[in-house]
ZAMARGU-4260 file (C-alpha; in steps of 0.2 Angstrom, whole numbers, plus 5000, padded with zeros to 4 digits):
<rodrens>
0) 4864/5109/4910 | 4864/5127/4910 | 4881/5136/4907 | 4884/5154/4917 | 4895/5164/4908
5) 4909/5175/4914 | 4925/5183/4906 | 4944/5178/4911 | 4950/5195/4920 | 4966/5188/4926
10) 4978/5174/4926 | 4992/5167/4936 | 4999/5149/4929 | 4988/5137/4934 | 4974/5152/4943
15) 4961/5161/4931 | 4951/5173/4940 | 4935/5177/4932 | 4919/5191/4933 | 4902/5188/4928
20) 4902/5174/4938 | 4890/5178/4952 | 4877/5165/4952 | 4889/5152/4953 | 4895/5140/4969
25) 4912/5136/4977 | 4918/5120/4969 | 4909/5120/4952 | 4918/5114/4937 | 4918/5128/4923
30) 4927/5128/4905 | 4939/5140/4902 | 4940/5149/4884 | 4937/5142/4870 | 4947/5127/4869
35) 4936/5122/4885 | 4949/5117/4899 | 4943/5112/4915 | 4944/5120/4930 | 4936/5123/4949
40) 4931/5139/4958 | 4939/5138/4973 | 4936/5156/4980 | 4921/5170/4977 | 4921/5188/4980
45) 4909/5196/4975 | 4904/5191/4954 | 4922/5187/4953 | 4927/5169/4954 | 4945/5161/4955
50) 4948/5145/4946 | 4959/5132/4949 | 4963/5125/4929 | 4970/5107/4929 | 4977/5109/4912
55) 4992/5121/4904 | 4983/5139/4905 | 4997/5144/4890 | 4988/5155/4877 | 4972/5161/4889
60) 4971/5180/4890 | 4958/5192/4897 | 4942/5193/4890 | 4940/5175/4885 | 4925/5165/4889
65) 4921/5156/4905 | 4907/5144/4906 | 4900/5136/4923 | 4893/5120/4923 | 4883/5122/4938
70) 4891/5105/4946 | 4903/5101/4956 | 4920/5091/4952 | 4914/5071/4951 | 4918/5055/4946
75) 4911/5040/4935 | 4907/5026/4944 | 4903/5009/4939 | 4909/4994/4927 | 4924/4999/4918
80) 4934/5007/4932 | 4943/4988/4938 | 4960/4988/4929 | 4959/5007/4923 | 4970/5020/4922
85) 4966/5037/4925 | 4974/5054/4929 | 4972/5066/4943 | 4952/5071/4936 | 4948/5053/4931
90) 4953/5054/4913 | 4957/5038/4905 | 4977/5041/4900 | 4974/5026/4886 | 4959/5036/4878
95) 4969/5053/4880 | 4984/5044/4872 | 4973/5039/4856 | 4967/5057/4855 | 4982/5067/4858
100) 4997/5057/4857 | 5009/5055/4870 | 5008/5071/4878 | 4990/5076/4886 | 4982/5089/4874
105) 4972/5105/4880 | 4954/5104/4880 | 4954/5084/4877 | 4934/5078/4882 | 4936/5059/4886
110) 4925/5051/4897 | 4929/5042/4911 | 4921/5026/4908 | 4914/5018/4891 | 4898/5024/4887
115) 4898/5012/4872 | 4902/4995/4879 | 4888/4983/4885 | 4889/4974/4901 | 4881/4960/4906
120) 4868/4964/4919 | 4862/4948/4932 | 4848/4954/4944 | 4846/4948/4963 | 4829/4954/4966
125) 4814/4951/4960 | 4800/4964/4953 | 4790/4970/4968 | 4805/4970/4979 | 4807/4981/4993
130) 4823/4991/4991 | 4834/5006/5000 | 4849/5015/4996 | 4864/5006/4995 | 4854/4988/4992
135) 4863/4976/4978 | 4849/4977/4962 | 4861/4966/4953 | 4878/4964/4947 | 4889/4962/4933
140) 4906/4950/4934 | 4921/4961/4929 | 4931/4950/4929 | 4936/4930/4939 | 4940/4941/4954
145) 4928/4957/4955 | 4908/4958/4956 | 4905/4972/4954 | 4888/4976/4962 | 4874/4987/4956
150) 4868/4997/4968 | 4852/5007/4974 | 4859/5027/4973 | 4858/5034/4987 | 4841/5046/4991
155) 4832/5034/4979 | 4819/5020/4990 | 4806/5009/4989 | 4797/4996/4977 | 4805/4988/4962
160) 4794/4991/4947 | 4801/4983/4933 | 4820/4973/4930 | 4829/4968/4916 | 4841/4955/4914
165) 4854/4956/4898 | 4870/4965/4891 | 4865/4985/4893 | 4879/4999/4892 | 4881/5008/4908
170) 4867/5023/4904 | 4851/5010/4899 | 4841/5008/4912 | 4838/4992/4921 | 4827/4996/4935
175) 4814/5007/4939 | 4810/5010/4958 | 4794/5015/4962 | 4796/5030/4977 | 4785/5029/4993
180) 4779/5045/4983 | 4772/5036/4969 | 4787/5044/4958 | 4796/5031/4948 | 4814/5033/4945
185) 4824/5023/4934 | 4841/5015/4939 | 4856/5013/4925 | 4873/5004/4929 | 4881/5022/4932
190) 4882/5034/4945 | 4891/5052/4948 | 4898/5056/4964 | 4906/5073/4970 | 4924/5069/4974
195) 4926/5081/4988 | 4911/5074/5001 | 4913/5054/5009 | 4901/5041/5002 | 4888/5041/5017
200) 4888/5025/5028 | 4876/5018/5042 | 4888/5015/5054 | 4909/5018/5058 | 4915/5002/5066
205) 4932/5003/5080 | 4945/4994/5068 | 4949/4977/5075 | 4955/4965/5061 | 4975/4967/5056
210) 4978/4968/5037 | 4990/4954/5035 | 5004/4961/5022 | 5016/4948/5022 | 5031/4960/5029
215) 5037/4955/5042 | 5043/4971/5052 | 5024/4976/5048 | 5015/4964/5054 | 5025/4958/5068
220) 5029/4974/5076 | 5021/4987/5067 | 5002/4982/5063 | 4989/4991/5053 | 4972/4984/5055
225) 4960/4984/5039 | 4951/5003/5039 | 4967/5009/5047 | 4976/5025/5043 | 4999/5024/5040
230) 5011/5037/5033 | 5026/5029/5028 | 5039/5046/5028 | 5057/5046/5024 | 5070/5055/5013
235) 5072/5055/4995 | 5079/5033/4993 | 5074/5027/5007 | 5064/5017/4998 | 5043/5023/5002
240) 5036/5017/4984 | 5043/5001/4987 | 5038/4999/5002 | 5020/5005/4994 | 5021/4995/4980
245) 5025/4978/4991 | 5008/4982/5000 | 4998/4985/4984 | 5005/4968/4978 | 5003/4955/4996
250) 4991/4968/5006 | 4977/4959/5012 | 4966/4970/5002 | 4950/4964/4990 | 4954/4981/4979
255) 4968/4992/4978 | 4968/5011/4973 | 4985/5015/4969 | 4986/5037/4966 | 5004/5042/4960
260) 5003/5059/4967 | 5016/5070/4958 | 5027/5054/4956 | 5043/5054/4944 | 5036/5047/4930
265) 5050/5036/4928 | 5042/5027/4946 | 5022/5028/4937 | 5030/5020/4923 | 5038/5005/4934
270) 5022/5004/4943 | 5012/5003/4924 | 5025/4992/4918 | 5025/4979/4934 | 5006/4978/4938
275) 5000/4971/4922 | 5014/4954/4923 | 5015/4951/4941 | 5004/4937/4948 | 4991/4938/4960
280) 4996/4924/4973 | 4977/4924/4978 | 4968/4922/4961 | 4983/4917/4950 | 4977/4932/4941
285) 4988/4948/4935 | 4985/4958/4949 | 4980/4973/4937 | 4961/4961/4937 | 4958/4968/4957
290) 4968/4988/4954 | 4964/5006/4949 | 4980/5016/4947 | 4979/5035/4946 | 4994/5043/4938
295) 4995/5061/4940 | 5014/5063/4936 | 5026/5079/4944 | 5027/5086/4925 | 5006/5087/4923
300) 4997/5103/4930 | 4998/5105/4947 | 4981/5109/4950 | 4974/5091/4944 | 4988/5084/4959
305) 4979/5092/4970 | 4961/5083/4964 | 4969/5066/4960 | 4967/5062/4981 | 4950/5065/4979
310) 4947/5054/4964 | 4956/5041/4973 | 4948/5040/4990 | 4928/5040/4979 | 4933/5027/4971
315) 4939/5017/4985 | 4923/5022/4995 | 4911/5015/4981 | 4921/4998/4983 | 4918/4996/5000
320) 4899/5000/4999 | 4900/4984/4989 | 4908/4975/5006 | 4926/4976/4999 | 4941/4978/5007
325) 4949/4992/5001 | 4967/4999/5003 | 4973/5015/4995 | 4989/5021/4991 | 4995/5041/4989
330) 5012/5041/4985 | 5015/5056/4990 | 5004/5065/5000 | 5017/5078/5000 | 5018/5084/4983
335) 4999/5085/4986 | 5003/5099/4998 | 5014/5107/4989 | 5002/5108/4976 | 4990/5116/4990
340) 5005/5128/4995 | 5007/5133/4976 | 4988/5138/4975 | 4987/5147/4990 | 5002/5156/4986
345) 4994/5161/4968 | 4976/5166/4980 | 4988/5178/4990 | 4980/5169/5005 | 4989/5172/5022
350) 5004/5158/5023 | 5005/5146/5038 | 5022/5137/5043 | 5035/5135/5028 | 5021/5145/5017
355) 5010/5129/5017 | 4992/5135/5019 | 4986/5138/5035 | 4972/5124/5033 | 4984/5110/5030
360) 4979/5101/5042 | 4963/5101/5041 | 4963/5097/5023 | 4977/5080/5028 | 4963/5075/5041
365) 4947/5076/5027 | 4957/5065/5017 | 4963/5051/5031 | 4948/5052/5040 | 4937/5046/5024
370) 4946/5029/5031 | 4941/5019/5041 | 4932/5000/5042 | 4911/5004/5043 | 4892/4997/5038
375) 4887/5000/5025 | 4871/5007/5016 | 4857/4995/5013 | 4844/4981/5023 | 4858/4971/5023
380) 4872/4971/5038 | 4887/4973/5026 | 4902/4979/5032 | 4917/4987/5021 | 4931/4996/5025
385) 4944/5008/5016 | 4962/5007/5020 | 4974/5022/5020 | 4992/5024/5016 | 4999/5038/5013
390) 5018/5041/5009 | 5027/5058/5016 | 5043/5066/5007 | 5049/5078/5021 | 5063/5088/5012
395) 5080/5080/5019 | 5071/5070/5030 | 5067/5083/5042 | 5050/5076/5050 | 5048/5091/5060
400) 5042/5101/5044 | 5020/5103/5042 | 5016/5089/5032 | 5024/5076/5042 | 5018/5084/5057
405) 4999/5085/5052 | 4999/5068/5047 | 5007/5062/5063 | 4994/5070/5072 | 4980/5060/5063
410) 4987/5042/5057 | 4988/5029/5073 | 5003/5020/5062 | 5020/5028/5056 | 5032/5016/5048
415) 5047/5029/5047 | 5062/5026/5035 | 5077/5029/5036 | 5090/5034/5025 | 5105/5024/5035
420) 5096/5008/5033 | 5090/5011/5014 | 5110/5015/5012 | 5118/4999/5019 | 5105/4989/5011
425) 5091/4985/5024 | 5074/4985/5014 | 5060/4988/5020 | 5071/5002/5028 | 5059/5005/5044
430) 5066/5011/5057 | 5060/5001/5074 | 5066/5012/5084 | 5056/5027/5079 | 5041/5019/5071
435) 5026/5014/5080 | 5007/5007/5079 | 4994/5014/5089 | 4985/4998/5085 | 4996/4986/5091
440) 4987/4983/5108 | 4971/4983/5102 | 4976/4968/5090 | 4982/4959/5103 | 4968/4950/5105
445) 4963/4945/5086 | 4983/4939/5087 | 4979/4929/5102 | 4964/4921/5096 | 4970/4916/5078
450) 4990/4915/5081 | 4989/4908/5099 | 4993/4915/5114 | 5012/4916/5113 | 5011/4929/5099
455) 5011/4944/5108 | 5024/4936/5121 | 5034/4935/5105 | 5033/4952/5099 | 5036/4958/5115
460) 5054/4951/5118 | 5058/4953/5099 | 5055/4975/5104 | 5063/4970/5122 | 5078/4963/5113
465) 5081/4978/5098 | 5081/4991/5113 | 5092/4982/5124 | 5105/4984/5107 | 5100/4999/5104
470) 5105/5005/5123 | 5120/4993/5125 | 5128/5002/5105 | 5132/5017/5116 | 5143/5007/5127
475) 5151/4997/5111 | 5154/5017/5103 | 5162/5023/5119 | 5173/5008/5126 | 5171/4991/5113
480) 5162/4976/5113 | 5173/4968/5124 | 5168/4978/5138 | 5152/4968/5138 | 5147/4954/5149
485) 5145/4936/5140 | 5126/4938/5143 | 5126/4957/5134 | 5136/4947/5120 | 5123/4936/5116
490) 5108/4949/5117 | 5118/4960/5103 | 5121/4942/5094 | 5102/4940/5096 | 5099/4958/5090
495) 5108/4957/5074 | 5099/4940/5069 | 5083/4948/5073 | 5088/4965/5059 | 5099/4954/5048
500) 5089/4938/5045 | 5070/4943/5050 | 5067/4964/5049 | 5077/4963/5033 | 5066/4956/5019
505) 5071/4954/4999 | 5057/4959/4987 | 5064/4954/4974 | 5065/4936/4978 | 5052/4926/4975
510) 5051/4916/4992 | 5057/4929/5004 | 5045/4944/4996 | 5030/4938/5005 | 5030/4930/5024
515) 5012/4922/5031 | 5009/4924/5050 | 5014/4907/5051 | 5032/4909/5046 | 5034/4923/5055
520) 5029/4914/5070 | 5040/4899/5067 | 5055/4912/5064 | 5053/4920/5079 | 5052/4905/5090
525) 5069/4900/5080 | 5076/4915/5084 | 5071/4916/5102 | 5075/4895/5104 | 5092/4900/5098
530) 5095/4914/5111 | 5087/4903/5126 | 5097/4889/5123 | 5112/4902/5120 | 5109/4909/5139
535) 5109/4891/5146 | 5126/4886/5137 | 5134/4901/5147 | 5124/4897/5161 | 5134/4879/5162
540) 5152/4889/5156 | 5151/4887/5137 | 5162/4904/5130 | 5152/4917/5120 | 5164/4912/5105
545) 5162/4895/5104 | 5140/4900/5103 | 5142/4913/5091 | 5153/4902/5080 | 5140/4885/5079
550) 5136/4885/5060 | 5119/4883/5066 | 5118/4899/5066 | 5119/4899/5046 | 5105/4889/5046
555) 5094/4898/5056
</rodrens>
């Protein structure tokens, strides 16, 4: 590929700006100086070019070298990525570690994948075969749980010439497609995809199928369907990466994509530590066999946070052209902005709200809207989808700041935490009174038709019953609870079984970590009989005390 070469005119931490650089294009990669560090334009003026660097820029002056590569910032995709880790620019941290030791060296050039490895290749179509982008050529079996399939790139159709069958490395070619040109164009096991463009589709879908995640005050009350889009914001300990790493592990998800996004790397490490060991209740297998984790830590160059959102959401598209179901995890989407707020202060572009960028919004919307449940490429009907979660840190909670208020305006589901419930003890700490699912109604009738019709009716007194508390504390506050009627009693008693005994969930025990739709139906029936027959007991004069006190209760 031919390399442009400019010279380093300035440089401002993490931003190069370089001249000489007039024939090249917004977003290519280019290597800085000698020691050849990655970066990506991300403005032009003129021949001058300013570069984002995703590595330390310590030691680069003016006058050094600056070579473009001519194409944009992409990603490796094929056999090898199950069960890898990567950093923000899809480096493998375990080949880094073997080169530089435990602290990332400048310069390192690892590639993603392994070029050396041979993987065995088993066709699904014969010689002769008609085929169009996105159609399955073959596949390789990464493992019990993944197939990983080989498809048709896309702008490449028509006849297949020739295809082996064997153990090749991801770069020998095992087909060759004859074009309705009469070109033929040969097929390897790899492809390279531009991180910043969506994977094209045939067709986006209206999400209609919940993604079951086994916790309770998600799937009863606050639902995400599978190619839906959450944020889950709260204050520093209120808990979001548990809460994101309880729906990596039980989310009803074929892959997961797991980007810590300026994470403590205390957290990375628990998530590095935890996913190799725990099991996989579906396979029996670690659940490391079905993830990708991307670990871009808050100490590594802030311009490869920035990038790591995109490695992450490619990677999850090319799983679901293969018909998965996909969920993907950015814990936090917030130190991504801030990322984006550093490089725009180092641009001297025009500051929005609170010096964010004033095209945060749109930037928030690219990545969410890359979501979403669709048909594939290909002859084939397939349909895949990519689901998004997305954590937000709002500094002292305060959701009313940009980045919380950007994504609310895109995601149809916010789980918000709270810091009062993380502190006396209630995990997942989801506020029901402040979250909501934009999806709930539309999911009414899958919940109808798979959980019976009394579902919804279920859900619906359980959200009757937590306001009526909520509105009923104010009265407790001003005058006590025994201003209350008998009736009032019982809904509070109610209220506090619904928070205490179903809301509230342990994750660290091995029963109560994970709850089917089943079980949560049967609790709620439990809960609700108890309160029925509760109202007819007054009803014939029974005294509130004498109900609260039954050591049936305990049971329940």
């Amino acid at each position: 590929m031919k390399e442009v070469s400019g010279k380093v005119i300035k440089v401002s931490g993490p931003l190069i700006v370089a001249s000489g650089m007039s024939e090249s294009k917004m977003f290519d990669v280019v290597r800085v100086s000698e020691s050849r560090l990655i970066g990506e334009i991300i403005e032009l003026r003129g021949d001058k070019a300013s570069i984002q660097v995703y590595e330390e820029t310590d030691g680069i002056g003016p006058g050094e070298a600056v070579y473009s590569t001519g194409a944009p910032l992409s990603v490796e995709l094929g056999p090898g990525l199950i069960e890898s880790i990567f950093d923000g620019i899809q480096r493998p941290l375990e080949k880094l570690r073997a080169k530089s030791g435990d602290r990332i060296g400048r310069g390192v050039e690892v590639s993603a994948l392994d070029h050396e490895k041979k993987w065995k290749f088993n066709p699904t179509v014969k010689k002769g075969a008609t085929v169009s982008e996105g159609d399955e050529l073959g596949y390789v079996q990464e493992n019990k749980f993944v197939r990983h399939k080989i498809m048709v790139p896309v702008g490449k159709s028509g006849v297949v010439k020739s295809i082996k069958d064997g153990e090749y490395t991801i770069d020998e070619e095992i087909a060759v497609i004859t074009t309705e040109k009469g070109k033929d164009e040969g097929v390897c096991m790899m492809q390279k995809c531009p991180v910043r463009k969506g994977r094209a589709y045939k067709e986006k879908l209206s999400p209609a199928i919940p993604m079951v995640t086994g916790q309770r005050v998600i799937d009863t009350l606050f639902p995400i369907t599978k190619g839906g889009v959450a944020a889950v914001p709260g204050p520093f300990g209120s808990g979001k990466t548990v809460v994101q790493h309880q729906l990596a592990k039980w989310a009803d998800a074929d892959i997961i994509v797991y980007v810590g996004c300026g994470e403590r790397g205390n957290e990375m490490t628990d998530v590095l530590n935890e996913f190799p060991e725990l099991m996989d209740p579906k396979t029996g297998e670690p659940l490391m066999k079905r993830t990708i984790l991307i670990a871009n830590t808050s100490d590594m160059p802030v311009a490869a946070r920035e990038a790591s959102i995109y490695t992450g959401i490619t990677i999850a598209e090319y799983f679901r052209d293969m018909g998965y179901n996909v969920a993907i995890m950015a814990d936090s989407t917030s130190r991504w902005a801030e990322a984006l707020r550093e490089m725009s202060g180092r641009l001297e572009e025009m500051p929005g709200e609170e010096g964010y960028p004033a095209y945060l919004s749109s930037r928030l919307a690219e990545f969410y809207e890359r979501a979403g449940i669709v048909k594939v490429l290909g002859s084939k009907d397939i349909i895949g989808s990519v689901t998004a979660i997305g954590a937000v840190s709002p500094p002292g909670g305060d959701l009313s700041e940009p980045v919380s208020q950007g994504t609310l305006r895109i995601v149809k589901v916010f789980w918000g935490l709270s810091y009062a419930l993380a502190y006396k003890r209630h995990f997942p700490a989801i506020d029901w009174l402040q979250s909501y699912s934009l999806y709930a109604d539309r999911l009414s009738e899958w919940y109808a038709e798979h959980m019976g019709e009394d579902w919804n009716r279920l859900r619906a007194r359980f959200m009757s019953i937590l306001q009526e508390e909520a509105n009923l504390e104010e009265i407790v506050r001003l005058v006590g609870i025994d201003a209350l009627g008998s009736s009032d009693r019982l809904t509070m008693e109610t209220a506090k079984m619904i928070r205490e005994d179903y809301l509230h969930q342990n994750a660290f025990h091995e029963v109560d970590t994970f709850s089917s739709l089943e079980k949560q139906k049967k609790m709620m029936n439990l809960i609700l009989e108890y309160n029925r027959k509760g109202q007819e007991a007054l009803n014939e004069g029974v005294d509130i005390e004498d109900i609260i006190e039954m050591p049936v209760r305990e049971n329940i």
